[in-house]
C-alpha positions as CSV (number, residue, x, y, z in Angstrom):
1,X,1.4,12.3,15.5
2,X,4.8,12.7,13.9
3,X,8.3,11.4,15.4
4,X,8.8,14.9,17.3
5,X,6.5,14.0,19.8
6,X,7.6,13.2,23.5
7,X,6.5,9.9,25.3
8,X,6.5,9.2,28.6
9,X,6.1,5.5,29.7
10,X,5.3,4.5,33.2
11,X,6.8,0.7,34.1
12,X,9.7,0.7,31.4
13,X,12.4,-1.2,32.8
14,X,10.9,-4.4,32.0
15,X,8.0,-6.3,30.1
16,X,5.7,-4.9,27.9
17,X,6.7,-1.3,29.5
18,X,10.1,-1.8,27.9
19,X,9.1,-3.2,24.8
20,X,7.3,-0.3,24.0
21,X,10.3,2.4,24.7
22,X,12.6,0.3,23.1
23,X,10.4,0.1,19.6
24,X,9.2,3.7,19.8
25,X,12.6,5.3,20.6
26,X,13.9,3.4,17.7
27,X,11.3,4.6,15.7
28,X,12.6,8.5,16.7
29,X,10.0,9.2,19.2
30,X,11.7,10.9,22.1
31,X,11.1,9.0,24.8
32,X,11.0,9.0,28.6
33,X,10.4,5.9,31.1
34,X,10.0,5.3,34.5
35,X,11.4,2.7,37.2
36,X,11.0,2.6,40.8
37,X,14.1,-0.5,40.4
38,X,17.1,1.3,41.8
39,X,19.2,-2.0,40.4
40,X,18.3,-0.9,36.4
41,X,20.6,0.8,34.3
42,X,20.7,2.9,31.7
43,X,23.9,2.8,29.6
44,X,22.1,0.2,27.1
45,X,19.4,2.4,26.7
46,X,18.5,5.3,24.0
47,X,16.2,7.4,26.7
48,X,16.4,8.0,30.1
49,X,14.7,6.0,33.1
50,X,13.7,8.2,35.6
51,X,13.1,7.0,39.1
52,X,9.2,6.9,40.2
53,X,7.1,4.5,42.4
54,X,3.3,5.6,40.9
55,X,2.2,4.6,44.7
56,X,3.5,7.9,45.6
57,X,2.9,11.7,44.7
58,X,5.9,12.0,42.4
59,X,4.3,11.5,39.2
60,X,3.9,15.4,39.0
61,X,7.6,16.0,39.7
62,X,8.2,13.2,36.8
63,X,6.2,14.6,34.1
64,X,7.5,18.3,35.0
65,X,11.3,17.2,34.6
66,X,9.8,15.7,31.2
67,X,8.2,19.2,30.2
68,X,11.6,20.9,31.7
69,X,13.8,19.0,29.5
70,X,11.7,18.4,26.3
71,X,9.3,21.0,26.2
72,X,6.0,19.6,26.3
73,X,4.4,15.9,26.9
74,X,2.7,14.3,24.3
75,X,2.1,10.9,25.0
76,X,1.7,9.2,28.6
77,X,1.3,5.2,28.9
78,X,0.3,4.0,32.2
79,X,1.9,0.9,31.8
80,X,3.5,0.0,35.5
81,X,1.6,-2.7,37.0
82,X,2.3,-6.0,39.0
83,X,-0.3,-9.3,39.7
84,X,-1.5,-10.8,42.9
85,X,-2.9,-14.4,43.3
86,X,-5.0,-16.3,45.6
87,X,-8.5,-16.8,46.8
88,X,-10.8,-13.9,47.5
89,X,-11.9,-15.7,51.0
90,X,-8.1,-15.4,51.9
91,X,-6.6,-12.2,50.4
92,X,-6.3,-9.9,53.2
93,X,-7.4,-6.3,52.3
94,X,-4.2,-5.2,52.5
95,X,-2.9,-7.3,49.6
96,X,-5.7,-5.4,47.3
97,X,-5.3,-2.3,48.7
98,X,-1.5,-3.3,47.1
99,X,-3.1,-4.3,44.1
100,X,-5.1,-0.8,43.5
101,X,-2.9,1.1,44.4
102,X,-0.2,0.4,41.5
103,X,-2.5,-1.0,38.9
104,X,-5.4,1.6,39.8
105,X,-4.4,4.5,42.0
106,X,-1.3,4.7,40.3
107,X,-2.7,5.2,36.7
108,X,-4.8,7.9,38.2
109,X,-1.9,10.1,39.6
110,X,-0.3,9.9,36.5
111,X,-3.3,10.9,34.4
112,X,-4.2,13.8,37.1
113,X,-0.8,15.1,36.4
114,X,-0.5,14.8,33.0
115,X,-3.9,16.1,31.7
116,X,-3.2,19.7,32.5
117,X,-0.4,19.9,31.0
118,X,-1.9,18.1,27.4
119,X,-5.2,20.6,27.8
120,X,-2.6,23.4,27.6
121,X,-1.0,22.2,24.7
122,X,-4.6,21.8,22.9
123,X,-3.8,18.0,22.8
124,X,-2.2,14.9,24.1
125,X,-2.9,11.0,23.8
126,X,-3.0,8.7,27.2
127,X,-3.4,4.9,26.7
128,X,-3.8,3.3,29.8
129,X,-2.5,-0.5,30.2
130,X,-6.0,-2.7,30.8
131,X,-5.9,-6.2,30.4
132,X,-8.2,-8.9,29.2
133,X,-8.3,-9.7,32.9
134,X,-10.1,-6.0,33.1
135,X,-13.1,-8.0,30.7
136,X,-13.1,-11.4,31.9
137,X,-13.2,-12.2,35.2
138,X,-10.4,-14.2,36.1
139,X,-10.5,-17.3,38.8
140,X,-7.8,-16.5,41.9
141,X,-7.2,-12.9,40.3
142,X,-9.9,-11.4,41.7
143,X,-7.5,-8.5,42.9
144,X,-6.0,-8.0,39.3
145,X,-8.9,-8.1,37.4
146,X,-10.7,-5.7,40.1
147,X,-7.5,-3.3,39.3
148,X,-8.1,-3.8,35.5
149,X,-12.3,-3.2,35.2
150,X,-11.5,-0.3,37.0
151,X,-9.0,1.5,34.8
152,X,-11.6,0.3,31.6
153,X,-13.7,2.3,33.9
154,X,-11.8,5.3,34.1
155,X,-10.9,4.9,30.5
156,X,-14.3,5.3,29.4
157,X,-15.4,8.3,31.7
158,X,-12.0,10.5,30.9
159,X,-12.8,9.7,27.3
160,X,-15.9,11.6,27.7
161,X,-14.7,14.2,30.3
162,X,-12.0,15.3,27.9
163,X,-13.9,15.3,24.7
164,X,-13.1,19.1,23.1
165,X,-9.8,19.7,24.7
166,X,-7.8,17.9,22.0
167,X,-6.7,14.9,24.7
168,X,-7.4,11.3,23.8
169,X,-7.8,8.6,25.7
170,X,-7.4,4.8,25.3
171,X,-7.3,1.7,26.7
172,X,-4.7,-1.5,25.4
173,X,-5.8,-5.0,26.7
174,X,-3.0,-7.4,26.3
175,X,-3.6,-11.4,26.7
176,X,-1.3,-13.9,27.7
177,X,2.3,-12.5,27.7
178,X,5.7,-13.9,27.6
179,X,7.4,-11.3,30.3
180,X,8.9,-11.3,33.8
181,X,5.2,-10.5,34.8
182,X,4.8,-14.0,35.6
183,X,7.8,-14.6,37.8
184,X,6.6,-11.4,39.8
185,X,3.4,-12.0,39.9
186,X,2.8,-12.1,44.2
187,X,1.6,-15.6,45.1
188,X,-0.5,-16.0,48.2
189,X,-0.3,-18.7,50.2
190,X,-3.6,-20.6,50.7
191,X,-5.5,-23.3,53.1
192,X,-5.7,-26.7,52.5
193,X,-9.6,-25.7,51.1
194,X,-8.5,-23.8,48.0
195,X,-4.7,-25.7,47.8
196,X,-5.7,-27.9,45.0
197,X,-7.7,-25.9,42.8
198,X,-5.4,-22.7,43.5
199,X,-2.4,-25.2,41.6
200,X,-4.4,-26.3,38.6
201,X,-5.1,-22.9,37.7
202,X,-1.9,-21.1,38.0
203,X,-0.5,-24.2,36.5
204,X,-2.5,-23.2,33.6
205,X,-2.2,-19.2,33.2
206,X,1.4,-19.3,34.0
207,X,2.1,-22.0,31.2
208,X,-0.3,-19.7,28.8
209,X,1.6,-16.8,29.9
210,X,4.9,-18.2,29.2
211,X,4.2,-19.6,25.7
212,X,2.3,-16.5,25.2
213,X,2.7,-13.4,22.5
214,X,6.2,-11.5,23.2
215,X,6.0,-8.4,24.3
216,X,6.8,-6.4,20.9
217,X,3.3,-7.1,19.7
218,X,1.8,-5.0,22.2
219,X,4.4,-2.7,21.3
220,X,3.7,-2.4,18.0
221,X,0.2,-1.8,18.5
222,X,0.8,1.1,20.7
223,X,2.7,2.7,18.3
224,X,0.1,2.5,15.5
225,X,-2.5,4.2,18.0
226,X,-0.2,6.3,18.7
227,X,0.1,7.1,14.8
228,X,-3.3,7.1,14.3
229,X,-5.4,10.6,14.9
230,X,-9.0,9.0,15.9
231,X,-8.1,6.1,18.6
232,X,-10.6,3.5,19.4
233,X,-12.0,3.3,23.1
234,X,-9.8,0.2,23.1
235,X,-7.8,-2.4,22.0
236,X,-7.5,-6.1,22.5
237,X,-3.7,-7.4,21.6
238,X,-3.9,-11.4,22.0
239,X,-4.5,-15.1,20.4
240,X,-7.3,-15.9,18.3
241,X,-9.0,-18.0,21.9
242,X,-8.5,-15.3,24.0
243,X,-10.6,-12.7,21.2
244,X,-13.6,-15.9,20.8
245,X,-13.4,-16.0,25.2
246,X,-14.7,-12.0,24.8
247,X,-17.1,-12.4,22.5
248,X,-18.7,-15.5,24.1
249,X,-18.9,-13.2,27.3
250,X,-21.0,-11.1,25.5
251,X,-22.9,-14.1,23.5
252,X,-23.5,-17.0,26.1
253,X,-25.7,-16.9,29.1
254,X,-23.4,-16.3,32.1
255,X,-23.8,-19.2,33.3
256,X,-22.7,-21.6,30.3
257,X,-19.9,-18.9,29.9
258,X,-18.3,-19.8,33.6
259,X,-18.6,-22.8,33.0
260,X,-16.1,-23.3,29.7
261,X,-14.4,-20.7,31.4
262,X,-13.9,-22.6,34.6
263,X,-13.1,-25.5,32.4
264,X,-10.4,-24.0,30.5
265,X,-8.3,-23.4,34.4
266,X,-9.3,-27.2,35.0
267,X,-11.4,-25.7,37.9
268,X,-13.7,-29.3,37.4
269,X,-11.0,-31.4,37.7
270,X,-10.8,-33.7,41.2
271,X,-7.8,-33.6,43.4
C-alpha cells in the first residue's frame, strides 16, 4: 500500500491506538482516529480525532465523514478496547456484557460499516486488535480474554467470507504493554474467597505490563502489515516468554500447561 492511503484508527487517543496514528501519520499515511474522551485535544496532533463510542451505532457516520473528506477508506484498525478484572463466580453479567460490547460488539460495528465501503473500492485491509489474552486463557480475565477469542474468531471467518473482494483481514496480538491500559483496566471488587489469590495475580500482570514492550512496537508492526500485500492470519507482537507460553499451549498436555501457567501468576502460593 503506498503512503496515499487513508487510515482510520478506532481508540487513538491513547495506548497502543495512539502509537500507531502517531508513527503512521508521520510516515505520510493520512490518517483518521477516534475518541469517545471529550477531555483530548487535538492541537498536538497531525490528524484529526473524531468523536465515537464503538458501543453505539455511529461507527457508520464515522467512517462516512472519513470517505466525505478523504475520498475513500483504506485501512480500518479496531483498536479501542478496555480490561475488566475479577473472578468469574463474582463478575456480574453486566460487567461482561461491558466487556463485549467494546472489545467485541464494538469491533463488529466497525467492520460492518467499513466492509462495504472497501468491497466497492475492490480492496481494503482491517486488522483487528486481539491479544495474547485472545490465545491463552488468562486467570481473573475471564471477561477479556472471552472478548479477545472472539474477535480471533471473527478474524478467521471474515478472512474467509471476504476472500475475492480484494479486503484483507488480520488479527495483531500484543503481550504485556507499557500503556495507560493498566491504570484503566476496571478492577472488581472480590470476597474474602478469591481476595488473596485475586492480589498475587494482578500483582504480577500489572508489574509485567508496566515493565512491558512500549507501545511503538506494536506500531511498527502494524505498519509493516499494512505495507505488506499478502497479510498473515495474525500476528503475535511480545517477549521471547510470552511467544514459548503459545507454543507450549499447543505442545503440553493441558493439564501440565495450567499448571506453569498458574505458577507463573503465583496462583500456588499460600496466603
Amino acid at each position: 500500500m503506498g503512503k496515499d492511503k487513508v487510515i482510520l484508527i478506532t481508540g487513538a487517543s491513547s495506548g497502543i491506538g495512539l502509537a500507531c496514528a502517531k508513527l503512521l501519520s508521520e510516515k505520510g499515511f493520512q490518517v483518521f482516529g477516534t475518541t469517545r474522551r471529550k477531555e483530548i485535544t487535538t492541537q498536538e496532533l497531525k490528524y484529526p480525532l473524531l468523536p465515537l463510542d464503538v458501543c453505539s451505532d455511529d461507527g457508520a457516520k464515522v467512517v462516512a465523514k472519513v470517505v466525505e473528506r478523504a475520498g475513500r477508506l483504506d485501512v480500518l484498525i479496531n483498536n479501542a478496547g478496555f480490561g475488566i478484572a475479577g473472578p468469574i463466580e463474582e463478575t456480574p453479567i453486566s460487567e461482561i456484557k461491558a466487556q463485549l460490547e467494546v472489545n467485541f460488539y464494538g469491533l463488529l460495528r466497525m467492520c460492518q460499516a467499513a466492509i462495504p465501503i472497501m468491497r466497492s473500492q475492490g480492496e481494503g485491509l482491517i486488522i483487528n486488535m486481539s491479544s495474547i489474552g485472545g490465545i491463552l486463557s488468562l486467570p481473573f480475565q475471564s471477561a477479556y480474554s472471552a472478548s479477545k477469542f472472539a474477535v480471533e474468531a471473527i478474524t478467521r471467518a471474515m478472512r474467509m467470507e471476504l476472500k475475492g473482494t480484494g479486503i484483507k483481514v488480520t488479527a495483531v496480538r500484543p503481550g504485556d504493554c507499557c500503556t495507560d491500559f493498566t491504570n484503566r483496566r476496571r478492577k472488581l471488587s472480590t470476597s474474602n474467597i478469591y481476595r488473596e489469590p485475586f492480589k498475587r495475580v494482578m500483582d504480577v500482570i500489572e508489574k509485567n505490563e508496566k515493565e512491558g514492550m512500549k507501545p511503538e512496537k506494536v506500531a511498527r508492526v502494524i505498519e509493516k502489515i499494512i505495507n505488506t500485500g499478502s497479510p498473515k492470519a495474525s500476528y503475535v507482537v511480545g517477549s521471547l516468554t510470552e511467544k514459548m507460553a503459545i507454543l507450549l499451549q499447543q505442545t503440553l498436555p493441558s493439564s501440565w500447561f495450567e499448571r506453569l501457567l498458574m505458577s507463573f501468576y503465583n496462583m500456588d502460593s499460600k496466603p
